[in-house]
C-alpha positions as CSV (number, residue, x, y, z in Angstrom):
1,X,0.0,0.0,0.0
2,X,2.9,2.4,0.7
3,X,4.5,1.6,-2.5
4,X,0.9,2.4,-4.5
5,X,0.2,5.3,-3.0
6,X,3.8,6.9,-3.7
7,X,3.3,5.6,-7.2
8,X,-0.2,7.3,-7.4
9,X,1.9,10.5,-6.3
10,X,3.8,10.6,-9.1
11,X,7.3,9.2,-7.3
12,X,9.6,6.6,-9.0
13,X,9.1,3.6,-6.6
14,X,12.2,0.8,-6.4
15,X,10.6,-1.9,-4.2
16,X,12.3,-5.2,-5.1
17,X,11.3,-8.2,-2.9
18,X,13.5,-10.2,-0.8
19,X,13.1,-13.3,1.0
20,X,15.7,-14.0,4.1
21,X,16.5,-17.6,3.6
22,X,19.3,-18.5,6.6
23,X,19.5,-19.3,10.0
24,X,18.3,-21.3,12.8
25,X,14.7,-22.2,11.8
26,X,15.4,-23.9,8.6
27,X,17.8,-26.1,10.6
28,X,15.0,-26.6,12.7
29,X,12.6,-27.1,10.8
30,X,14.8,-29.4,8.5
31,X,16.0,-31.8,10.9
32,X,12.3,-32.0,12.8
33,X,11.0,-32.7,8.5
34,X,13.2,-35.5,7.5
35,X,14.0,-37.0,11.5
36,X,18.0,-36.4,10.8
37,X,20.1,-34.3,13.2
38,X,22.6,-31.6,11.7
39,X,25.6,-32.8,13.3
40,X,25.2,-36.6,12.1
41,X,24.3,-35.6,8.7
42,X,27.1,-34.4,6.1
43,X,26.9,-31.1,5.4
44,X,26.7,-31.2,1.7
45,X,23.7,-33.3,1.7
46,X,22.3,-31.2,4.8
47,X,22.8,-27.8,3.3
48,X,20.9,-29.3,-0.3
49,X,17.8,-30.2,2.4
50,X,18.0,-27.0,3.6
51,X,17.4,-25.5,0.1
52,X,14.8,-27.5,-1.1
53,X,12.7,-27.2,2.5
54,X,13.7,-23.4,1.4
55,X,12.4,-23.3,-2.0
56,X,9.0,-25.1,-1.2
57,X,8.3,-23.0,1.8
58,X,9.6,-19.5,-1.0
59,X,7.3,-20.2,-4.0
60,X,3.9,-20.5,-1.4
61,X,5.1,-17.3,0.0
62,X,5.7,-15.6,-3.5
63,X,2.2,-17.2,-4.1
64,X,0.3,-15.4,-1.0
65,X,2.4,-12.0,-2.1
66,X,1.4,-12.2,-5.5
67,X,-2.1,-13.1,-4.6
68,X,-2.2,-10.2,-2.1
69,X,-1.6,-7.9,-5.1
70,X,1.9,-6.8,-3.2
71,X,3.2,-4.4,-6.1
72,X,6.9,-5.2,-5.7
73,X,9.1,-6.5,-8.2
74,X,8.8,-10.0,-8.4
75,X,11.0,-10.4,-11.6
76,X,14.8,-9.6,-9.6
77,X,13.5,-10.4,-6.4
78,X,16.9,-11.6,-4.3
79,X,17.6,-14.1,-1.5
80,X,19.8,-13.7,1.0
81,X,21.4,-17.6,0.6
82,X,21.9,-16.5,-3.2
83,X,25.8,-17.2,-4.0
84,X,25.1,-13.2,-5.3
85,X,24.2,-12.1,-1.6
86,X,26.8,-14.6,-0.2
87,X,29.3,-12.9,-1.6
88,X,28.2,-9.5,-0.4
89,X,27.9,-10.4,2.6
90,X,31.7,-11.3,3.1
91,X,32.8,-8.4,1.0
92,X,31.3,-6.4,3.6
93,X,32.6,-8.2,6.6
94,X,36.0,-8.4,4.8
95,X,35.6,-4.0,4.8
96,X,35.1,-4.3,8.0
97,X,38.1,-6.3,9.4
98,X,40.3,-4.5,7.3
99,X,39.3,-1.7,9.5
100,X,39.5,-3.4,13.0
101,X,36.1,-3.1,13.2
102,X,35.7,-7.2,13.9
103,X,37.7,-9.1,16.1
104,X,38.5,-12.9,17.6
105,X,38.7,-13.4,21.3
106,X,37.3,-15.7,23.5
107,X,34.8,-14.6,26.3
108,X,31.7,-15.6,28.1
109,X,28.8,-15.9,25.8
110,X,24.8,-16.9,25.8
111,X,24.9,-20.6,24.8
112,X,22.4,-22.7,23.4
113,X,22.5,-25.4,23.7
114,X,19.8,-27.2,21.9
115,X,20.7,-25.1,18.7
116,X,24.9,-25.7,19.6
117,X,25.9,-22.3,19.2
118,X,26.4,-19.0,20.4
119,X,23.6,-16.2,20.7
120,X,23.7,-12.2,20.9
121,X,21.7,-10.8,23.6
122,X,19.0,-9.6,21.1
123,X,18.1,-13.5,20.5
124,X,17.4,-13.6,24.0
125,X,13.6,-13.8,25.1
126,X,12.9,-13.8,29.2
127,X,9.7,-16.0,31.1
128,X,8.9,-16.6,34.7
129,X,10.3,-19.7,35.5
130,X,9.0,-21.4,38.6
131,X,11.9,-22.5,40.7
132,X,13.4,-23.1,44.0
133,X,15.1,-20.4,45.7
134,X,17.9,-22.5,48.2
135,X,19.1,-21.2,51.5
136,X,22.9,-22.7,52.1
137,X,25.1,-23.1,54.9
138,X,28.7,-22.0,54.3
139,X,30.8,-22.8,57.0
140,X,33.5,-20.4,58.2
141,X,36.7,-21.3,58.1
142,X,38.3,-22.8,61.4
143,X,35.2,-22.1,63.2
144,X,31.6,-23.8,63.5
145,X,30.0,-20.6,62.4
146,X,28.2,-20.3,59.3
147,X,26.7,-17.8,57.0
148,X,23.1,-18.7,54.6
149,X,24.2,-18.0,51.2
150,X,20.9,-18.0,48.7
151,X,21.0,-18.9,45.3
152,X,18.3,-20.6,42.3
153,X,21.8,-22.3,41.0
154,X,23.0,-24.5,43.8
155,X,24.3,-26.9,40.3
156,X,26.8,-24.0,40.0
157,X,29.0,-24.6,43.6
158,X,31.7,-25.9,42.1
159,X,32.1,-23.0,40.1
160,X,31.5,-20.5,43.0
161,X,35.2,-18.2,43.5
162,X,34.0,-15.6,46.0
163,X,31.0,-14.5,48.2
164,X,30.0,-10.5,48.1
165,X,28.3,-8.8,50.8
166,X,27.4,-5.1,50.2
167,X,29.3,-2.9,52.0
168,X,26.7,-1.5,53.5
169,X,25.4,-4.4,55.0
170,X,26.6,-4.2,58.5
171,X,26.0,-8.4,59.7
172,X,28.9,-8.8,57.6
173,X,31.5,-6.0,57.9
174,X,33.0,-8.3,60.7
175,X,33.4,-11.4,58.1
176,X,34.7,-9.3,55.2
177,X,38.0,-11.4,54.3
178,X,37.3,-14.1,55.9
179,X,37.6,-17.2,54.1
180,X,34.1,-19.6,53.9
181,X,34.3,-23.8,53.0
182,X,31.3,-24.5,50.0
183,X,29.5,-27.2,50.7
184,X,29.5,-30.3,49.1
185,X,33.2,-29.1,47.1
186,X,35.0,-27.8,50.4
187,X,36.8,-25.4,48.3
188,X,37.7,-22.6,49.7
189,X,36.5,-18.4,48.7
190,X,37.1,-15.1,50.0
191,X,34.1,-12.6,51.3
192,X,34.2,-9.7,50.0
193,X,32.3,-6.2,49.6
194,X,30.9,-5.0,46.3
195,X,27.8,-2.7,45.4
196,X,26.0,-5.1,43.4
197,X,25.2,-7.4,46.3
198,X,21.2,-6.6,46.8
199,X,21.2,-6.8,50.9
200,X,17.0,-7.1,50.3
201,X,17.7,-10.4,48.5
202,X,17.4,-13.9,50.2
203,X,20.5,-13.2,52.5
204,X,22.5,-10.6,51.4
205,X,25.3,-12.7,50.8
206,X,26.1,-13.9,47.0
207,X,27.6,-16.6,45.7
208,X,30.0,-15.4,42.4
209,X,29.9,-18.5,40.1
210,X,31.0,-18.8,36.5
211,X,28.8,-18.5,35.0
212,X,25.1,-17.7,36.7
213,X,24.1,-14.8,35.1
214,X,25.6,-11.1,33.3
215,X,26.5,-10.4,36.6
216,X,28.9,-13.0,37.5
217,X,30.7,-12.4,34.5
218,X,31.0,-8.5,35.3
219,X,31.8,-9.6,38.6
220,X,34.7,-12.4,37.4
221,X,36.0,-9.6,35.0
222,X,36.4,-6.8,37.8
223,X,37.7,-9.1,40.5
224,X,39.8,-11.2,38.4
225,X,38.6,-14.5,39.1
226,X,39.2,-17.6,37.7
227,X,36.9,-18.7,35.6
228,X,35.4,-22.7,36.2
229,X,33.5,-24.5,33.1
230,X,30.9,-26.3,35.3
231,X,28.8,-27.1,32.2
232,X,30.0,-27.6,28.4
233,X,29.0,-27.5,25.2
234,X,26.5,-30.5,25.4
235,X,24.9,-28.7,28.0
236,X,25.9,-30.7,30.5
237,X,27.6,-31.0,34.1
238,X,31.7,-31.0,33.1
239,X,34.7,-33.2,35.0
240,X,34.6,-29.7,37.3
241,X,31.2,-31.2,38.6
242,X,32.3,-34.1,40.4
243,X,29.5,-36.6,40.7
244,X,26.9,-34.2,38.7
245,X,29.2,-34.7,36.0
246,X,27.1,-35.3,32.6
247,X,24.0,-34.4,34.7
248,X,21.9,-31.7,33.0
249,X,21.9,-28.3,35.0
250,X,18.4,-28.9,36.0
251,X,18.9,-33.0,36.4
252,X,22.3,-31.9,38.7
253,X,19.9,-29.2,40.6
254,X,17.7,-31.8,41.8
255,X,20.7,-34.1,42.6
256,X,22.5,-31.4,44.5
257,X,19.6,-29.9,46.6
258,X,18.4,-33.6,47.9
259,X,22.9,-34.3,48.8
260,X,22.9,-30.3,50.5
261,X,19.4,-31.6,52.3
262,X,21.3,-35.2,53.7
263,X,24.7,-33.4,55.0
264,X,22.7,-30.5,57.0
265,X,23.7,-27.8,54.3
266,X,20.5,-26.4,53.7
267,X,18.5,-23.9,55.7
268,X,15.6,-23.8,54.1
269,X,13.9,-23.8,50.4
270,X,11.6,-21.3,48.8
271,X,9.0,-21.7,45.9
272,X,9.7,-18.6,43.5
273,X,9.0,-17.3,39.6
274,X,12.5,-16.5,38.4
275,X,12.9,-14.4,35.7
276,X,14.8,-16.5,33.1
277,X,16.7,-16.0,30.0
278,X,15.5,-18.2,27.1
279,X,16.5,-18.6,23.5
280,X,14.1,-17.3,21.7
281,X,14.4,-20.1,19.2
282,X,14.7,-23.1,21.2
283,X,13.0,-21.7,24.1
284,X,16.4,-23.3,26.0
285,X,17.0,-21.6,28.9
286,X,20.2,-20.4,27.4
287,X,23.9,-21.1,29.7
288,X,26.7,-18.5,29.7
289,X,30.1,-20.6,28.5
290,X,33.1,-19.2,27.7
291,X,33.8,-19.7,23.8
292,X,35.9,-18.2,21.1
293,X,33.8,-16.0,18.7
294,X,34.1,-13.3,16.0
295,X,32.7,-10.2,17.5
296,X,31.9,-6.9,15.9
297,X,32.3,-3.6,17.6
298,X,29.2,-2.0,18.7
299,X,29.7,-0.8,22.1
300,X,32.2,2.6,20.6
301,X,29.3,2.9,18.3
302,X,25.8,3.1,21.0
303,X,26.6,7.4,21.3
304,X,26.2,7.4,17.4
305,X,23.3,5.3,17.1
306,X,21.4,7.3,18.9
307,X,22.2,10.0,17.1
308,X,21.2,8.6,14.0
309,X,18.2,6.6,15.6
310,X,16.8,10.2,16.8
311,X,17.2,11.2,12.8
312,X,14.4,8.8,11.8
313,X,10.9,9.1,11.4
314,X,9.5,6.1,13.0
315,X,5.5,5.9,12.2
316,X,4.4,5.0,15.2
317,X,6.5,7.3,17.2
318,X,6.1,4.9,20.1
319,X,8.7,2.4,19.1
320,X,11.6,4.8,18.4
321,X,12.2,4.1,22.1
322,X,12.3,0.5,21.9
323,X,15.5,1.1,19.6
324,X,16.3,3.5,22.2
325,X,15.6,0.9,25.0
326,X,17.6,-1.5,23.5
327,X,20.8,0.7,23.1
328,X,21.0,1.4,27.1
329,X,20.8,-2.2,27.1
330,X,24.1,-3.0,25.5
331,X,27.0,-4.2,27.3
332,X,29.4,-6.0,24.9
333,X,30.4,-6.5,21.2
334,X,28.3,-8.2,19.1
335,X,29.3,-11.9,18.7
336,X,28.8,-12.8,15.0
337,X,30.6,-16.5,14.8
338,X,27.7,-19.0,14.5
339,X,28.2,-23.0,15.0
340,X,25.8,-23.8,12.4
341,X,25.4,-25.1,8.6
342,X,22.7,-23.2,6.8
343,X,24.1,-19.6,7.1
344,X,27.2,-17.3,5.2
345,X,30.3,-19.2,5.9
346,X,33.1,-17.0,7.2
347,X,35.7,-16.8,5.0
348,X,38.7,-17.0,6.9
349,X,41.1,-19.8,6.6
350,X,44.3,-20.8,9.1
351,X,47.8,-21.7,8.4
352,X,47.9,-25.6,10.2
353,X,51.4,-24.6,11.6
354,X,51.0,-21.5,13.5
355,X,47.1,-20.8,13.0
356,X,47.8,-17.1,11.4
357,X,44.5,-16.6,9.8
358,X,44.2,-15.4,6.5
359,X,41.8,-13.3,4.9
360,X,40.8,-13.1,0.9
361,X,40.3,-10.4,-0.9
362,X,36.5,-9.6,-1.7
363,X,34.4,-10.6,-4.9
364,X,33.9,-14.2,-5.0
365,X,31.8,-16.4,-2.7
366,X,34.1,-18.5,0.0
367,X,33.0,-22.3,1.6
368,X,36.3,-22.3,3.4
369,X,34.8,-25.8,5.0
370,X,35.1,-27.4,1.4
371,X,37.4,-25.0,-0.9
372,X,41.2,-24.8,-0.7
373,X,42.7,-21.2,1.1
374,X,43.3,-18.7,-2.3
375,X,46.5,-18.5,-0.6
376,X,49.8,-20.4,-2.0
377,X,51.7,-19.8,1.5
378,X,51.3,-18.4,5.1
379,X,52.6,-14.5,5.2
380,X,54.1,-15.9,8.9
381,X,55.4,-18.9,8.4
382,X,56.0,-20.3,5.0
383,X,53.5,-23.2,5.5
384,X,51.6,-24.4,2.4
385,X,48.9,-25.9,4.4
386,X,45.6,-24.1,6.1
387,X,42.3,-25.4,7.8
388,X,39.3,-23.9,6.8
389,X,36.7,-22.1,8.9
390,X,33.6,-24.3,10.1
391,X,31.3,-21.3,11.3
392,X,28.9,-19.4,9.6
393,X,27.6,-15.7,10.0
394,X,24.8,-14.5,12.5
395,X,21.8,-14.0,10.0
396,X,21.7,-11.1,10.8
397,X,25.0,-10.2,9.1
398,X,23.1,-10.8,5.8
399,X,19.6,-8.9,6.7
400,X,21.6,-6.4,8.1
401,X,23.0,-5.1,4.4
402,X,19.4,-5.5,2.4
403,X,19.7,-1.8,1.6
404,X,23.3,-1.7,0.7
405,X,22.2,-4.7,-1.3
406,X,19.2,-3.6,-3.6
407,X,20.9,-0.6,-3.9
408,X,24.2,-2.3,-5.4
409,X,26.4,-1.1,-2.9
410,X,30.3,-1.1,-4.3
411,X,28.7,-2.4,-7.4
412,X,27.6,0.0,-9.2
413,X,28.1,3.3,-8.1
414,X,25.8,5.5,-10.2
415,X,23.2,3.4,-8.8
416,X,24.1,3.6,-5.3
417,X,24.0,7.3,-5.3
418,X,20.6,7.2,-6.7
419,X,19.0,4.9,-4.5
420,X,20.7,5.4,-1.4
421,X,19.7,6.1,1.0
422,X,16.9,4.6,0.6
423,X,12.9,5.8,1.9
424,X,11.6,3.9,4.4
425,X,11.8,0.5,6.3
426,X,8.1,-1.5,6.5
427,X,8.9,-4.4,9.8
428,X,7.4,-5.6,12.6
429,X,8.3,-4.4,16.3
430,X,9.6,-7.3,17.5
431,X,12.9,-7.4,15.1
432,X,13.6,-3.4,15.6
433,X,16.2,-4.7,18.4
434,X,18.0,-7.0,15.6
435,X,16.8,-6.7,12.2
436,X,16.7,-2.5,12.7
437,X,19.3,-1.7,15.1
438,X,21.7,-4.0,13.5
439,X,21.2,-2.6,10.0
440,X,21.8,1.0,11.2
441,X,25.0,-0.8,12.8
442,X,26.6,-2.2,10.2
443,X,25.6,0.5,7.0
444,X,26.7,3.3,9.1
445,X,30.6,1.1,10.1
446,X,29.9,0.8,6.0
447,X,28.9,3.8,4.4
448,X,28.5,6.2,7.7
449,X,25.3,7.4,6.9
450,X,21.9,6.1,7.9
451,X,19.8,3.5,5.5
452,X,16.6,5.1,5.8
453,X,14.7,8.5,6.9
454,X,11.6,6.6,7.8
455,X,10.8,3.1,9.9
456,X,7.5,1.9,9.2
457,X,7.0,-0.4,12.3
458,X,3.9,-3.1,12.5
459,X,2.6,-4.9,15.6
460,X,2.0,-8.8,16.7
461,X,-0.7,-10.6,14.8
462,X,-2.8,-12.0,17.6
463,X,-5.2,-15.0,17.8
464,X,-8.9,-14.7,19.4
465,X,-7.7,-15.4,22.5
466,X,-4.9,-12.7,22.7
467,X,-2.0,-14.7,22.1
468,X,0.8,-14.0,19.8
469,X,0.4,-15.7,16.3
470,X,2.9,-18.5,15.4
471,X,3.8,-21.6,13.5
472,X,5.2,-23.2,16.8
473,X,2.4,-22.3,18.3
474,X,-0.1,-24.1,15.6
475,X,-2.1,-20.5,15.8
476,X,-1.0,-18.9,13.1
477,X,-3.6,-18.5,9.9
478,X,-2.8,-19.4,6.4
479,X,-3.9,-16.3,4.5
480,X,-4.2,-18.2,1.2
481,X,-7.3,-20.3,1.8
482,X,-9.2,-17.4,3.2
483,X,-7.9,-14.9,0.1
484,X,-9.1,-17.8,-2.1
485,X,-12.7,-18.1,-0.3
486,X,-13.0,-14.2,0.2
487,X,-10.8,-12.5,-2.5
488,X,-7.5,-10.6,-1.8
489,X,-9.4,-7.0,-1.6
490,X,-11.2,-8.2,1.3
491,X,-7.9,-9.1,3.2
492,X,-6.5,-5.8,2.2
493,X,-9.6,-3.8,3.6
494,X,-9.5,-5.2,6.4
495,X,-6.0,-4.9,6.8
496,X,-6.1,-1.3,5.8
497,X,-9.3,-0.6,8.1
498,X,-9.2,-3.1,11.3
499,X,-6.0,-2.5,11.9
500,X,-4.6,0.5,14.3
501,X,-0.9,1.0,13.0
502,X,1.3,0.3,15.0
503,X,-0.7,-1.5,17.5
504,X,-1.1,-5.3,18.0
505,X,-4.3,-7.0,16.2
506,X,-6.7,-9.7,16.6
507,X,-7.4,-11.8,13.8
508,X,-9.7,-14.6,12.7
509,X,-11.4,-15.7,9.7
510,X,-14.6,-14.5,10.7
511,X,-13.3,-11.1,11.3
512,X,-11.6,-11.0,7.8
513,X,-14.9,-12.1,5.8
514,X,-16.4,-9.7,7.8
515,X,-15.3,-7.1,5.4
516,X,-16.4,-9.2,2.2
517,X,-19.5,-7.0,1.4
518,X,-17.7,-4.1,2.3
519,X,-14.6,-4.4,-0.1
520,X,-17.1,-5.4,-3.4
């Protein structure tokens, strides 16, 4: 409807279609379609199910747009697993290493573990999770006192390095440096004072643990601690667990509550709703492990972004601020480095001998899991030999440059200045933390200036009952039987009429033939 009525006001329109085809869900939805798993399958023949899942799912979706009377250009339209888009994609990450502007380093990062990889904080949904709140007895050292240390990860002692008290709280000053026994390890930690102990919270005393939650790992950083792997990349209890090791965290909570109950080490045990951090695709509760990752620097750039997040025209106005939200949010660099198949391969290779990576130049599409390194010798060593990257790109490093994309960005440069920037971005609220903020991330590292003047931002589909619409859910409606029984202008005035921009929206079949008179 934009696009018509800018045509119908005389303005050249350029509105090519895309369809995102990485990531996460295709995996999904892949291995759930043909009963495989992604690890256990080769990754030729994984990556050609992927595709063809892909290019079912793509022509009923060109079908509905079409149908819908969409007036884009359906002739070019591009796809972000194109070899085309591929290639752009590591051009532009290629421009942005040359500049410093991405980095390798290993740090703590959201894990999940269903999926086996890492996640940025903007894939990162929170619930109320019901579950136990446990009041511990840490005996101090050399004496038969004890403190009551509470904690909803009891699984996590053997990774516990210090206990913080604030220093305000006065029925500790007198223990501050004294050294406490954990149960059930023995080992061994320091009290200390720091601000972020909440003395309102269970006892005021905190275990520090690698890792519990974003705290912990602020807290390891500042006080230098040693970090502890307590749970690994299966997602379960490590050799650092004792006899928890291979539990689950939740299977070695259990075990670890009922063996603190039979030595005398608990106090006492409360029933609570803990706010917990999922991933929002598996719906994991997601683990903080330390893993080496390709990040991309963001957190030099939050002053900027809201400079340039103030310069849009978002329609509503309302949901400028959750960009604005999400940039007070931000505490680290973006990790880009996924452990998955179906995404933009990295294309970075390693000398065998002394692991000096090397980078290619840009224009051609890299698989450096399957093609040989472009590169006759390492610059550092001599060797003739390299190991190609496994990991693929966040998809959001692709959906991230659609402008710089349809507007042939470092293609053709006559075009680009034509096109961009480009007028406005049409999405839905929930992706303006990802799909927004990290597009106004990487054009501006890219081009330094902003993508678009205007956002265009939609709300959640809902079902008769209120909920959010899904596939997972089984809620969601399939708009192409109903635009078959009801005709498309029927969908489109109600779409056009029902709906309060910007807001969320019931929807039902009844309420879309409702309009069927109406629209004739």
């Amino acid at each position: 409807m934009i696009a018509r009525t800018a045509r119908m006001s005389g303005k050249n329109v350029y509105f090519p279609i895309g369809i995102d085809r990485n990531g996460l869900p295709v995996e999904l939805y892949t291995e759930k379609k043909h009963n495989i798993r992604m690890r256990e399958t080769e990754r030729g023949e994984f990556l050609e199910l992927c595709k063809t899942a892909l290019d079912n799912l793509e022509a009923e979706m060109i079908q509905i747009m079409k149908t819908l009377g969409i007036s884009g250009d359906f002739k070019n339209y591009y796809r972000t697993d194109s070899e085309e888009y591929r290639k752009f994609t590591q051009s532009t990450f290629i421009d942005l290493w040359k500049k410093g502007i991405i980095y390798l380093a290993t740090r703590p990062n959201n894990y999940d573990w269903v999926s086996g990889t890492t996640i940025a904080d903007a894939e990162i949904v929170y619930d109320e999770i019901p579950t136990k709140l446990v009041y511990m007895k840490f005996i101090i050292k050399d004496t038969s006192d004890e403190i009551i240390i509470a904690s909803t990860r009891p699984e996590l002692l053997c990774a516990c390095k210090t206990v913080i008290v604030n220093p305000d709280d006065s029925r500790y000053s007198k223990l501050i440096g004294k050294k406490l026994i954990v149960p059930i390890t023995n080992n061994e930690v320091e009290i200390r004072t720091h601000h972020s102990a909440k003395m309102e919270f269970g006892s005021g005393a905190v275990m520090v643990c690698s890792y519990g939650d974003q705290n912990d790992v602020a807290l390891f950083r500042e006080l230098q601690l040693d970090e502890v792997v307590a749970i690994g990349l299966d997602g379960r209890m490590t050799e650092f667990a004792g006899d928890y090791k291979g539990l689950k965290p939740k299977q070695a909570r259990t075990k670890i509550i009922e063996d603190l109950e039979n030595a005398g080490f608990v106090d006492k045990i409360e029933d609570i709703s803990h706010r917990t951090p999922l991933s929002e695709r598996s719906k994991t509760p997601i683990e903080i492990i330390p893993m080496e990752e390709y990040y991309l620097k963001q957190k030099d750039s939050i002053d900027k972004m809201k400079q340039i997040g103030s310069e849009i025209k978002f329609y509503p106005e309302m949901h400028q601020q959750i960009l604005m939200n999400w940039l007070d949010s931000i505490s680290i660099d973006w990790p880009i480095s996924r452990r998955r198949y179906y995404g933009t391969e990295i294309p970075i290779w390693y000398c065998k001998n002394c692991s000096e990576p090397f980078v290619p130049e840009p224009g051609k599409y890299y698989r450096p899991w399957l093609d040989k390194c472009p590169a006759d010798n390492c610059k550092k060593c001599g060797s003739e030999e390299f190991v190609g990257e496994e990991r693929t790109f966040d998809t959001w490093m692709d959906s991230s440059v659609s402008p710089l994309f349809i507007t042939k960005y470092g293609i053709d440069d006559n075009f680009f200045k034509k096109t961009y920037p480009t007028g406005i971005r049409p999405q839905a609220k929930d992706i303006v933390r990802t799909w927004l903020y990290y597009t106004l991330l990487r054009c501006e590292k890219l081009t330094g200036e902003n993508p678009w003047s205007e956002a265009w931002i939609m709300g959640y589909g809902l079902d008769e009952k209120g909920m959010k619409m899904s596939k997972s859910k089984g809620n969601a409606l399939d708009p192409l039987p109903i635009i078959q029984k009801s005709g498309a202008d029927t969908f489109r005035f109600w779409s056009a009429s029902e709906i309060n921009h910007g807001y969320d929206f019931r929807c039902s079949e009844q309420k879309i033939e409702s309009n069927k008179k109406i629209s004739k």
